[in-house]
VEXLUMLO-890802 format. One record per residue: residue number from 1; x, z, y of N, C-alpha, C in turn; residue in three letters. Coordinates in nm, 2 decimals. Each point is the difference from the previous one (the first is absolute). Layout:
BEGIN
+-----+--------+--------+--------+--------+--------+--------+--------+--------+--------+---------+
| num |    n.u |    n.w |    n.v |   ca.u |   ca.w |   ca.v |    c.u |    c.w |    c.v | residuo |
+-----+--------+--------+--------+--------+--------+--------+--------+--------+--------+---------+
| NUM |      X |      Z |      Y |      X |      Z |      Y |      X |      Z |      Y |     ala |
...
+-----+--------+--------+--------+--------+--------+--------+--------+--------+--------+---------+
! end
This chain:
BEGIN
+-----+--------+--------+--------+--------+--------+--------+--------+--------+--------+---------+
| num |    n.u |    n.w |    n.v |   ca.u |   ca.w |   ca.v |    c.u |    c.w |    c.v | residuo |
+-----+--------+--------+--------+--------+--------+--------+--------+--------+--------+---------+
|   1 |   8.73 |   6.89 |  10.07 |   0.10 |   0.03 |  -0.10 |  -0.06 |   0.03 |  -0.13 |     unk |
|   2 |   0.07 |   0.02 |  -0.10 |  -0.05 |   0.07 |  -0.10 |   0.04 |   0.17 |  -0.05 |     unk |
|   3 |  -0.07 |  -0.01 |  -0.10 |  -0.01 |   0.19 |  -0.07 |   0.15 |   0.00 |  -0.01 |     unk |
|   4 |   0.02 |   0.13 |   0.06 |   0.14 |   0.06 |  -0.08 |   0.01 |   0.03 |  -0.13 |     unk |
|   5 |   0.11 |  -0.03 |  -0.07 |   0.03 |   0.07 |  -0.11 |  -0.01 |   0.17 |   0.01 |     unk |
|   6 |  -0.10 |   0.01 |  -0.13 |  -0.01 |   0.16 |   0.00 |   0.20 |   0.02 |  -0.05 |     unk |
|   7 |   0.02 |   0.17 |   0.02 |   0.16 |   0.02 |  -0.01 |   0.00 |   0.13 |  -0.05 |     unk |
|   8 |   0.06 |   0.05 |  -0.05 |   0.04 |   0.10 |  -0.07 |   0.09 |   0.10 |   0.05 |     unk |
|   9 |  -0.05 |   0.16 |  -0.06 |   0.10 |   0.08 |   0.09 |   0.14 |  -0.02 |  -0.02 |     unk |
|  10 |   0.07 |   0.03 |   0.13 |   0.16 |  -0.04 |   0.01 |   0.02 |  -0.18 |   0.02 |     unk |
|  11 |  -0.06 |  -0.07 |   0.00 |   0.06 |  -0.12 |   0.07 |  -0.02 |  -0.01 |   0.15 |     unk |
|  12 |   0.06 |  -0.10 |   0.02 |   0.05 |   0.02 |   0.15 |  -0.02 |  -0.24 |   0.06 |     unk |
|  13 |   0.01 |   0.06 |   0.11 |  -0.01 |  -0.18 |   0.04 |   0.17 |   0.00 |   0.09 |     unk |
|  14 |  -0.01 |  -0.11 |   0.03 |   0.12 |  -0.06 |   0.01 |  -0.08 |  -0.05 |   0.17 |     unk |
|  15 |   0.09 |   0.02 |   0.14 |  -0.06 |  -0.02 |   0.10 |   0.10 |  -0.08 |   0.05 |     unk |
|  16 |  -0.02 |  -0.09 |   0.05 |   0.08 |  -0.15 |   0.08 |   0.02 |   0.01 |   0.10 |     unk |
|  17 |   0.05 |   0.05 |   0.12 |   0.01 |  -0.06 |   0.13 |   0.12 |  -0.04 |   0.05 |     unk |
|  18 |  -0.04 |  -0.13 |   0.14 |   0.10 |  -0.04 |   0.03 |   0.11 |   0.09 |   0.11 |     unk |
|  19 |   0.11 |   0.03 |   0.00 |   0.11 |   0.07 |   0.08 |   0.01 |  -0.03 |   0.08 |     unk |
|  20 |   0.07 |   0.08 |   0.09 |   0.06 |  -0.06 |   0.17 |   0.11 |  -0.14 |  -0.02 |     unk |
|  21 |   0.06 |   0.05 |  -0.05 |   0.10 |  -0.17 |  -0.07 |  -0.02 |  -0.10 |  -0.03 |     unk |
|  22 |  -0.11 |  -0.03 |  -0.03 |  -0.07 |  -0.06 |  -0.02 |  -0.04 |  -0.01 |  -0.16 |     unk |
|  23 |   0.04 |   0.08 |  -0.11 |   0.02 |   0.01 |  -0.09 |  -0.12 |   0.06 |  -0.05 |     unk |
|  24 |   0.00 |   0.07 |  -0.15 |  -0.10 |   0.05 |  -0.07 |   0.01 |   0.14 |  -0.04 |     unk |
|  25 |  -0.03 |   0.12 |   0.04 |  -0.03 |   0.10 |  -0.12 |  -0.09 |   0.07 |  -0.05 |     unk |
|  26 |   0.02 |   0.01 |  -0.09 |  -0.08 |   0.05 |  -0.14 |  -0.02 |   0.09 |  -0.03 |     unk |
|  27 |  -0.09 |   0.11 |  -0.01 |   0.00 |   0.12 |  -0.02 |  -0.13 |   0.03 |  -0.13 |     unk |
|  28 |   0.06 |   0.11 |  -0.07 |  -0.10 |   0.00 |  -0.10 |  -0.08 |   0.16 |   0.04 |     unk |
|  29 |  -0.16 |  -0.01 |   0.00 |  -0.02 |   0.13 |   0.00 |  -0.11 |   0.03 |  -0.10 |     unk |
|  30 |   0.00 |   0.12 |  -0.05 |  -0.12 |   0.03 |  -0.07 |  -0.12 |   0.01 |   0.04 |     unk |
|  31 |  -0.11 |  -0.04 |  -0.10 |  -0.19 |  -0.02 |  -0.02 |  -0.01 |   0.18 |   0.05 |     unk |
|  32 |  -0.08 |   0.00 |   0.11 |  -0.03 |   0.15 |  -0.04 |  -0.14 |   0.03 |   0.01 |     unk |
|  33 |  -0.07 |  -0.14 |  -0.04 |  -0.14 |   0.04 |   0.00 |  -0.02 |   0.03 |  -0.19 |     unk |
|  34 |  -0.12 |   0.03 |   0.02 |  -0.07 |   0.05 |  -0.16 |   0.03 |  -0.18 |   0.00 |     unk |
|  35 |   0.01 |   0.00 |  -0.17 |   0.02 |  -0.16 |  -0.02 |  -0.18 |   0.02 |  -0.05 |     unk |
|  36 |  -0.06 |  -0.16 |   0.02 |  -0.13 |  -0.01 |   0.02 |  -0.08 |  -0.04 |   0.10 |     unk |
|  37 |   0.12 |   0.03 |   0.13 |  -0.10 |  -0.02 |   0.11 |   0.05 |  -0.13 |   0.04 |     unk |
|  38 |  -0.16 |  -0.05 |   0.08 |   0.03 |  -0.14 |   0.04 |   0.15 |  -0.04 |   0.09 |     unk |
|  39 |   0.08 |   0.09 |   0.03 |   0.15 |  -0.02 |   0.09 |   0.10 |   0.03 |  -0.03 |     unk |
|  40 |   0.09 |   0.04 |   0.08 |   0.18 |   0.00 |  -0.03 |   0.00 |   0.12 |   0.09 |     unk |
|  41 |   0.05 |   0.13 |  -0.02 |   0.06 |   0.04 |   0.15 |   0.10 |   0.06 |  -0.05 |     unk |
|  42 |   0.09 |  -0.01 |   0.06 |   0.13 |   0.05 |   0.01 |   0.04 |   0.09 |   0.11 |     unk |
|  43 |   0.11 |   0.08 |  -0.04 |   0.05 |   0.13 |   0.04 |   0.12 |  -0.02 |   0.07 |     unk |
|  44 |   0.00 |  -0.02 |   0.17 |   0.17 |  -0.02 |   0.03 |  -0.02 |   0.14 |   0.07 |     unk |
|  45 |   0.16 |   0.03 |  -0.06 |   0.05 |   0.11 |   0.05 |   0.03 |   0.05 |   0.15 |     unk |
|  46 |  -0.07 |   0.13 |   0.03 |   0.08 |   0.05 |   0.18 |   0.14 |   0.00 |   0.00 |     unk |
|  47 |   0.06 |   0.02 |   0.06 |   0.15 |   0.03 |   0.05 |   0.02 |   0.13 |  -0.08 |     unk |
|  48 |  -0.13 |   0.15 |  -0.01 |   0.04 |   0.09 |  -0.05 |  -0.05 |   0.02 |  -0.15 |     unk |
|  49 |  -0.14 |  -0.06 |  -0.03 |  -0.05 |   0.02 |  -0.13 |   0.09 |  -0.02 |  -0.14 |     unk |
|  50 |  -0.01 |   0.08 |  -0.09 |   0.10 |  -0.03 |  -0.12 |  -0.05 |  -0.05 |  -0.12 |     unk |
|  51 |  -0.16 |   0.01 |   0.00 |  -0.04 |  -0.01 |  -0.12 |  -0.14 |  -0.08 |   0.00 |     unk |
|  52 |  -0.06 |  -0.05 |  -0.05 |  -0.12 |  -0.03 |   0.00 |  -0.05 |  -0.06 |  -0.10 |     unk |
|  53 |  -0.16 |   0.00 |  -0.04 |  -0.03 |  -0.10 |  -0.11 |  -0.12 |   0.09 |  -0.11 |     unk |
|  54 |  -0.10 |  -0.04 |  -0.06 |  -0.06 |   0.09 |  -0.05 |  -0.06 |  -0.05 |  -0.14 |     unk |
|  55 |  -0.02 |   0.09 |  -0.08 |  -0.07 |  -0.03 |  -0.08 |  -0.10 |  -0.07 |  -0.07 |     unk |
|  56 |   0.03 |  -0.07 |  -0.08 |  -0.10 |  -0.06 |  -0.04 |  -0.11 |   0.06 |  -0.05 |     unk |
|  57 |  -0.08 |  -0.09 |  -0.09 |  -0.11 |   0.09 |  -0.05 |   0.05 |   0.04 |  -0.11 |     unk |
|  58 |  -0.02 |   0.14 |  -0.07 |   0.11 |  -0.01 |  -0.13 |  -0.13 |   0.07 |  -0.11 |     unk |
|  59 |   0.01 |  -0.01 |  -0.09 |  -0.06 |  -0.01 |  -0.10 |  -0.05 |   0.18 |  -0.02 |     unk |
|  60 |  -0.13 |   0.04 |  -0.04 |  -0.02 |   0.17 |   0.04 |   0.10 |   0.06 |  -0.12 |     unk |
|  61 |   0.05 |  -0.03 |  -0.13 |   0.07 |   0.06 |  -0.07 |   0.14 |  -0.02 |   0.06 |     unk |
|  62 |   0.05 |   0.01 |   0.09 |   0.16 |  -0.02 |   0.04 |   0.04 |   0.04 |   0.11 |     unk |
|  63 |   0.04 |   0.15 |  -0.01 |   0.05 |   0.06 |   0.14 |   0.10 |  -0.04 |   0.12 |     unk |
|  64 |  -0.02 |  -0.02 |   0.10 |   0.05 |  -0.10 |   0.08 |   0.07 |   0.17 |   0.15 |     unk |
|  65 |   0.11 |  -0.08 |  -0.04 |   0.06 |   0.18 |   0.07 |   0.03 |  -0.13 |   0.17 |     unk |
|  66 |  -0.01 |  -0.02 |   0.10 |   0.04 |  -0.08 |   0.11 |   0.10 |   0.10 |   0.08 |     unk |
|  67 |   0.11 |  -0.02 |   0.05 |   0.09 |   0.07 |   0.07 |  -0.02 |  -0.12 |   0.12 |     unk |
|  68 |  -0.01 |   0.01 |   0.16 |   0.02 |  -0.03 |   0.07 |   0.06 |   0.11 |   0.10 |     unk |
|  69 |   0.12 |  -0.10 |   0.07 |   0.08 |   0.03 |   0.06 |   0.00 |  -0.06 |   0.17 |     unk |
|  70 |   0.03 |   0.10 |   0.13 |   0.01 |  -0.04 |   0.09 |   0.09 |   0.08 |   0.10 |     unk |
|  71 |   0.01 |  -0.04 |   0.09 |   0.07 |   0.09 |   0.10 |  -0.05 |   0.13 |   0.05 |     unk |
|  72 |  -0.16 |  -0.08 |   0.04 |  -0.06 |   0.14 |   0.03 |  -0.17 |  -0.14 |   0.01 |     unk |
|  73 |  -0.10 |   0.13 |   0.04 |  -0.12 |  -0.10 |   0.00 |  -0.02 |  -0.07 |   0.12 |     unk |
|  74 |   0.06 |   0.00 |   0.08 |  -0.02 |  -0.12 |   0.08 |  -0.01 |  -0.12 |  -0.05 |     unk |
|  75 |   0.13 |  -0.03 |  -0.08 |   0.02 |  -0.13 |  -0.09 |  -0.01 |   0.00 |  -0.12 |     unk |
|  76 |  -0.10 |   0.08 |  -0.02 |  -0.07 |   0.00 |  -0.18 |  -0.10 |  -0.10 |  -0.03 |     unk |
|  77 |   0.10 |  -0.10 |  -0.05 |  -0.21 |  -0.11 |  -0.05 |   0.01 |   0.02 |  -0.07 |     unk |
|  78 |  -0.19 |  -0.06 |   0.02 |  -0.07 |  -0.01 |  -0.09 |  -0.03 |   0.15 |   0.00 |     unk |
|  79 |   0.01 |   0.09 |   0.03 |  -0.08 |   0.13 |   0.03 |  -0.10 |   0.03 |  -0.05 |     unk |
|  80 |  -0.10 |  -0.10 |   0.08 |  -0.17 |   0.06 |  -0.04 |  -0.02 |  -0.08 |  -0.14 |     unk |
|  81 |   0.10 |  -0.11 |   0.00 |  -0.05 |  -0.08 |  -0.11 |   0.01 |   0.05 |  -0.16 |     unk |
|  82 |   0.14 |   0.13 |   0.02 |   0.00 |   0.07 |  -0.07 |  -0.03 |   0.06 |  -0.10 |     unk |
|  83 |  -0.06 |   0.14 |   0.16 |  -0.08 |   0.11 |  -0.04 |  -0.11 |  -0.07 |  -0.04 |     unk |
|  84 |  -0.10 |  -0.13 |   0.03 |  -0.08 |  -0.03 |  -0.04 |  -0.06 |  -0.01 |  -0.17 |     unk |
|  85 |   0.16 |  -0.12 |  -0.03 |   0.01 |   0.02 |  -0.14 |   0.05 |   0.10 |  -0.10 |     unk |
|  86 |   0.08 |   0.11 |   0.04 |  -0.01 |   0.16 |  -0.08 |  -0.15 |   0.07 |  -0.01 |     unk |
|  87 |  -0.10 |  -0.02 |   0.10 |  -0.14 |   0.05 |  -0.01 |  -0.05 |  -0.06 |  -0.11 |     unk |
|  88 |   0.02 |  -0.20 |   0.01 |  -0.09 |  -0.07 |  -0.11 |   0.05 |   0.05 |  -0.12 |     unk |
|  89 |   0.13 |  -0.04 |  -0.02 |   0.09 |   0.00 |  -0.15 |   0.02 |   0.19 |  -0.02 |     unk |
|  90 |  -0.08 |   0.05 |  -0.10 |   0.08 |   0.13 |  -0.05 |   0.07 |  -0.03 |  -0.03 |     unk |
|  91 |   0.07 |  -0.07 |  -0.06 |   0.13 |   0.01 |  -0.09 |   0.11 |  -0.11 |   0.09 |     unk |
|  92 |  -0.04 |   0.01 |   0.11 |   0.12 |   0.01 |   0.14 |   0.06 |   0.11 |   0.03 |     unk |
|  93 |   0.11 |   0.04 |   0.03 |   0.04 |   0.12 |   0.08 |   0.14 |  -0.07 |   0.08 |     unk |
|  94 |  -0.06 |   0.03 |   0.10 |   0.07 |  -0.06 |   0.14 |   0.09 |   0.14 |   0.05 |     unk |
|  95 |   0.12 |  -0.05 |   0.03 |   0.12 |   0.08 |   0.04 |   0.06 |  -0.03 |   0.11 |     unk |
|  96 |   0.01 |   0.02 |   0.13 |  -0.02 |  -0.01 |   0.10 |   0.19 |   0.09 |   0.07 |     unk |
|  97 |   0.12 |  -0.13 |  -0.01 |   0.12 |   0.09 |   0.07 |   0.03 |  -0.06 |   0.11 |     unk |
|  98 |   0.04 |   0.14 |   0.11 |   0.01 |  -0.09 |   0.11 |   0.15 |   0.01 |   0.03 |     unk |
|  99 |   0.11 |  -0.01 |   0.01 |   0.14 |  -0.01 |   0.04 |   0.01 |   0.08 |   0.15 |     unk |
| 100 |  -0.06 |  -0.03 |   0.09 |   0.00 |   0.04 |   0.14 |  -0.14 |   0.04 |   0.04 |     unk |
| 101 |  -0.04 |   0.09 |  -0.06 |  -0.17 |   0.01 |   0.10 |   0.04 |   0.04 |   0.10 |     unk |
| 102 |  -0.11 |  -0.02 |   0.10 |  -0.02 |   0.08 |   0.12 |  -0.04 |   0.16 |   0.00 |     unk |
| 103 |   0.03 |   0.07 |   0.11 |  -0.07 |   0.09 |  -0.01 |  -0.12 |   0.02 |  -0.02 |     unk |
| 104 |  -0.09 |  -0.08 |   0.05 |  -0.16 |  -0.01 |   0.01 |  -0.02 |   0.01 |  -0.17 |     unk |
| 105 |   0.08 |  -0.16 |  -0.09 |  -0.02 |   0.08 |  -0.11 |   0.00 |   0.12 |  -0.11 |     unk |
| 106 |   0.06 |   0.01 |   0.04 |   0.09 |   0.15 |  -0.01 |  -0.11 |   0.11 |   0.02 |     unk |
| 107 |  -0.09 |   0.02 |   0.10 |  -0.06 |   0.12 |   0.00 |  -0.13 |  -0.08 |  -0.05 |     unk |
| 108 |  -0.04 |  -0.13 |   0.03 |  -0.12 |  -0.01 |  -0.09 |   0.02 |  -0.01 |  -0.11 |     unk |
| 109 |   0.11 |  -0.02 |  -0.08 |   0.02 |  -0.02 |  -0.15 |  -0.01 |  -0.11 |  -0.04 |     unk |
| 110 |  -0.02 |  -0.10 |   0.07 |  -0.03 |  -0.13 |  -0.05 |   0.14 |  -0.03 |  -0.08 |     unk |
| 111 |  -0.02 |  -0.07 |  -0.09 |   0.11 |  -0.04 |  -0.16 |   0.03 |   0.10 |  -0.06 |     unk |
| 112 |   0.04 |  -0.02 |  -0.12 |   0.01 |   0.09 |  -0.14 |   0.12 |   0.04 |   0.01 |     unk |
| 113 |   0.19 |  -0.07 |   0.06 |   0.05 |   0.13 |   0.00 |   0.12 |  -0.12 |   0.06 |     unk |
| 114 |   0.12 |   0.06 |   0.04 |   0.09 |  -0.05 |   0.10 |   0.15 |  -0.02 |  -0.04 |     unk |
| 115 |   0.07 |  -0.13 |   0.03 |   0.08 |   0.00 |  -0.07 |   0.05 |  -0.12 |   0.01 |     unk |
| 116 |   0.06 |  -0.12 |  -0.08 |   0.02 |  -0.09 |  -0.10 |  -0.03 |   0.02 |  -0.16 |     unk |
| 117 |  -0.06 |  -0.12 |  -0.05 |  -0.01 |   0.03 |  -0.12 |   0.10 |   0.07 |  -0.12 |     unk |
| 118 |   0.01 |   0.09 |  -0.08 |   0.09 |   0.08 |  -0.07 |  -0.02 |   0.03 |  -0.11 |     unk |
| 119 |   0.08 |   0.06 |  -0.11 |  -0.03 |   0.05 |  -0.11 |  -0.10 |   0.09 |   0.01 |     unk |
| 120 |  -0.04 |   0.07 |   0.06 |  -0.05 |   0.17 |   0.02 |  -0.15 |  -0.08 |   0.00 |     unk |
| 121 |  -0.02 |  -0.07 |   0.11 |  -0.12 |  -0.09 |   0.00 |  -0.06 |  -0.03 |  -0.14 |     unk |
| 122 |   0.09 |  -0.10 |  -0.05 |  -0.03 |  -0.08 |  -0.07 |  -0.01 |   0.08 |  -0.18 |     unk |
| 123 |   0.04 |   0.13 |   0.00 |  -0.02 |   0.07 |  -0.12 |  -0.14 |   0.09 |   0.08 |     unk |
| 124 |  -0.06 |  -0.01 |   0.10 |  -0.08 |   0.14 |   0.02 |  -0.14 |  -0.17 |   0.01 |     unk |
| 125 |   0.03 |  -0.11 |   0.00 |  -0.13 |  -0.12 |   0.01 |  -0.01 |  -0.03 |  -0.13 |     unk |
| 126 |   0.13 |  -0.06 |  -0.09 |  -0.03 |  -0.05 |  -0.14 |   0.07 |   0.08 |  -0.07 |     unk |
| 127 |   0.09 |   0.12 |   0.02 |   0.06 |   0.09 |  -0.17 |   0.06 |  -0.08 |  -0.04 |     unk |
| 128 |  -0.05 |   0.03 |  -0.17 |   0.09 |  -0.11 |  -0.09 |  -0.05 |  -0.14 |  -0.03 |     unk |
| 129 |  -0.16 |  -0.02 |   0.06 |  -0.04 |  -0.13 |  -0.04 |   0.10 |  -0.14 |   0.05 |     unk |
| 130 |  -0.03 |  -0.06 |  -0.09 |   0.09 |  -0.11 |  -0.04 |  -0.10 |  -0.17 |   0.06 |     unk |
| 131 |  -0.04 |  -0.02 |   0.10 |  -0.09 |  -0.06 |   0.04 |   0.05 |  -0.14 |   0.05 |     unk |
| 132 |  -0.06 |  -0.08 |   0.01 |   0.06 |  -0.12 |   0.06 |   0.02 |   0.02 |   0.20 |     unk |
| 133 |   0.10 |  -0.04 |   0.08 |   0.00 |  -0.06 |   0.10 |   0.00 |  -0.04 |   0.10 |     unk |
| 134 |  -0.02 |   0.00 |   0.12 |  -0.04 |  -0.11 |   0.07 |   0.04 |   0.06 |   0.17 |     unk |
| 135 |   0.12 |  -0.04 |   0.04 |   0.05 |   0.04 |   0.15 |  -0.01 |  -0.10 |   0.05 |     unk |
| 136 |  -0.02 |   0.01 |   0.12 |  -0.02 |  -0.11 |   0.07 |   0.06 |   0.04 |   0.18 |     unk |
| 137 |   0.07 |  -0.01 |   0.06 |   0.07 |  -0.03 |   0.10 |   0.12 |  -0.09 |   0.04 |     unk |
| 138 |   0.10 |   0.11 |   0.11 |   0.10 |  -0.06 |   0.09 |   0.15 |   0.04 |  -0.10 |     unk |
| 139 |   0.08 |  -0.12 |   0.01 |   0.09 |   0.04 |  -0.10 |   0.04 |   0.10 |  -0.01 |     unk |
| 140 |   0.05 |   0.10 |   0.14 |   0.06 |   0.13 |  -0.01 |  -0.08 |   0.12 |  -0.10 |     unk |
| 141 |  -0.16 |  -0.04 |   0.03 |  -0.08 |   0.13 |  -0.10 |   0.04 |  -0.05 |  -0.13 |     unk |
| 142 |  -0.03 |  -0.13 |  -0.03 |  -0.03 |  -0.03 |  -0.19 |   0.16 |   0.02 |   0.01 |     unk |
| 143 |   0.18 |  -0.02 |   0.04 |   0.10 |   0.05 |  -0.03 |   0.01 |   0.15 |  -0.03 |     unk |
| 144 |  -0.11 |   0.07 |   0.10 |   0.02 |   0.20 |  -0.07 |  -0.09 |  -0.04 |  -0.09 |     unk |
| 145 |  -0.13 |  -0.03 |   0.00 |  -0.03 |   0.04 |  -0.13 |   0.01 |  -0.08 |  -0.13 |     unk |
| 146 |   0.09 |  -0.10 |  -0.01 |   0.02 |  -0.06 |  -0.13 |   0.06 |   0.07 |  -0.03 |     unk |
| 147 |   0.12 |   0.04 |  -0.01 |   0.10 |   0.16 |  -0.06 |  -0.10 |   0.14 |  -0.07 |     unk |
| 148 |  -0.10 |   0.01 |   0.09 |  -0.10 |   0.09 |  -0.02 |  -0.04 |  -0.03 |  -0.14 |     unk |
| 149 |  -0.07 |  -0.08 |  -0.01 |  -0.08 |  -0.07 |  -0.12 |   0.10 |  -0.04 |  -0.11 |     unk |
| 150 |   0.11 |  -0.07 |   0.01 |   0.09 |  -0.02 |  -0.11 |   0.03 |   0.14 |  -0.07 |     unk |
| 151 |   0.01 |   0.10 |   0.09 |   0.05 |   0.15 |  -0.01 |  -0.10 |   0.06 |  -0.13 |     unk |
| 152 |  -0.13 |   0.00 |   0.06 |  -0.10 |   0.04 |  -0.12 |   0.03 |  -0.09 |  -0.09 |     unk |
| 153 |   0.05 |  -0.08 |  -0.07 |  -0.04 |  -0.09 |  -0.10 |  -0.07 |  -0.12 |  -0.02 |     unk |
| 154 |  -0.02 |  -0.05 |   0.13 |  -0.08 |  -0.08 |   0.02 |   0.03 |  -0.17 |  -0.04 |     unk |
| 155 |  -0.11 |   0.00 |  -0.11 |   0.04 |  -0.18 |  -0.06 |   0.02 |  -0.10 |   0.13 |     unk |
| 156 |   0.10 |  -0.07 |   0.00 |  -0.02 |  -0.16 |   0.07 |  -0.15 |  -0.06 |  -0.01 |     unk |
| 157 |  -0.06 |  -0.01 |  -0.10 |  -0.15 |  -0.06 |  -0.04 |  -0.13 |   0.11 |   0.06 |     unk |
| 158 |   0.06 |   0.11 |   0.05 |  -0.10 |   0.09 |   0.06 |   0.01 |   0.02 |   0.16 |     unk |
| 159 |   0.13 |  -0.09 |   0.01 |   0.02 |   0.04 |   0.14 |  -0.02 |  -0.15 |   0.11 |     unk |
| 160 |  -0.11 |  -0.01 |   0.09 |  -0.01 |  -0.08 |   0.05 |   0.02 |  -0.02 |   0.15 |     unk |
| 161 |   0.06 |  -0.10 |   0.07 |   0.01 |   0.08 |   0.16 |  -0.04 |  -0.14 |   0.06 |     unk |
| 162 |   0.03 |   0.00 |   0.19 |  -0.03 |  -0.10 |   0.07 |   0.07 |   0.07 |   0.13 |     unk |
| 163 |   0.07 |  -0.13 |   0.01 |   0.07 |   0.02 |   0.14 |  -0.09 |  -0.01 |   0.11 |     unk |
| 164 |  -0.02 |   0.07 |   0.11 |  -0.02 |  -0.07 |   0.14 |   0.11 |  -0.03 |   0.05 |     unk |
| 165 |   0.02 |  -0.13 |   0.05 |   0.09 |  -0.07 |   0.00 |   0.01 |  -0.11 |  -0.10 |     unk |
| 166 |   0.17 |  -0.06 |   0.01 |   0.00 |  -0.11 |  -0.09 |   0.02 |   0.06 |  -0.16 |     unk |
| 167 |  -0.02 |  -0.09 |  -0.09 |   0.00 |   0.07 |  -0.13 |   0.18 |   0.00 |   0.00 |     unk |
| 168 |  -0.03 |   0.07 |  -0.09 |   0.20 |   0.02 |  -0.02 |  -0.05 |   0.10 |  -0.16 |     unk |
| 169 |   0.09 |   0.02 |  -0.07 |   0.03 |   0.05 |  -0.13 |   0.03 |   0.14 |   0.00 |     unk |
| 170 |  -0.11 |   0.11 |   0.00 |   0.06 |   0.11 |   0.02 |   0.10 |   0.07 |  -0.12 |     unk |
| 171 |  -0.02 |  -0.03 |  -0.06 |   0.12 |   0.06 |  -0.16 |   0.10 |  -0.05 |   0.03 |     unk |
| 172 |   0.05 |  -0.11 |   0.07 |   0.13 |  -0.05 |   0.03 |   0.09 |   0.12 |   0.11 |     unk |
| 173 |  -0.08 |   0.09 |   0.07 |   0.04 |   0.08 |   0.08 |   0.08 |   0.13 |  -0.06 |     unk |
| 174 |  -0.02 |  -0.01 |  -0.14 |   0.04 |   0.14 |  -0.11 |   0.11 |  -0.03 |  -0.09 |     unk |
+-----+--------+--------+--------+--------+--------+--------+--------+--------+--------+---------+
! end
């Protein structure tokens, strides 16, 4: 074969396979390797996971606030891949919600605090900064939190998302 095209954060491939019907479907999923590397890997979702996807490399002058979201850590990726990159990048700070922990995490403390994503959250991670962007899940989460983000003030040109799932138009939902 030949070299892959290098890819950029937030693109995604387009996956072909043939159906029981004999027919074709198509599914689009996001790059979630560092773009650079000789491959492609992609992220398909568990049955329970809600969020996934990480960081690029971002530049050392640009504070990069990450909110990941899960049920609880059973079904938290990318985990170590994470904490890995909050140790490299100072100017990472990784935010860790879980919806349903377990008890186990619960007394070990594992994640930063419990819930669905919310206003309370989201004034105690960014305040008043006015930052670009970037959600990435299952329609029901990016449906709560587009409201969220429009609510602060949030430009169309600062607000970026990605369905898991098929694409569909989330502002059409408002």
């Amino acid at each position: 074969g030949t070299e892959l095209a290098l890819h950029k954060p937030g693109q995604y491939i387009t996956v072909k396979l043939p159906s029981p019907d004999g027919g074709t479907t198509m599914r689009n999923y996001s790059l979630s390797n560092m773009p650079g590397e000789p491959w492609f890997r992609i992220s398909v979702k568990r049955e329970a996971a809600t969020e996934a996807g990480a960081p690029d490399e971002s530049p050392a002058d640009r504070h990069v606030t990450f909110i990941q979201c899960a049920l609880n850590g059973r079904v938290q990726p990318f985990a170590e891949e994470l904490a890995a990159l909050q140790k490299r990048y100072d100017n990472l700070h990784l935010h860790v919600r879980f919806s349903e922990p377990t008890k186990d995490h619960l007394v070990s403390g594992r994640g930063d605090s419990q819930g669905l994503i919310d206003e309370a959250l989201l004034d105690e991670l960014v305040g008043d900064a006015q930052p670009a962007w970037y959600v990435c899940g299952p329609t029901p989460m990016l449906r709560h939190v587009y409201p969220l983000l429009k609510a602060r003030g949030v430009a169309d040109e600062d607000l970026h998302y990605e369905f898991f799932g098929p694409a569909e138009a989330l502002a059409q939902a408002y």
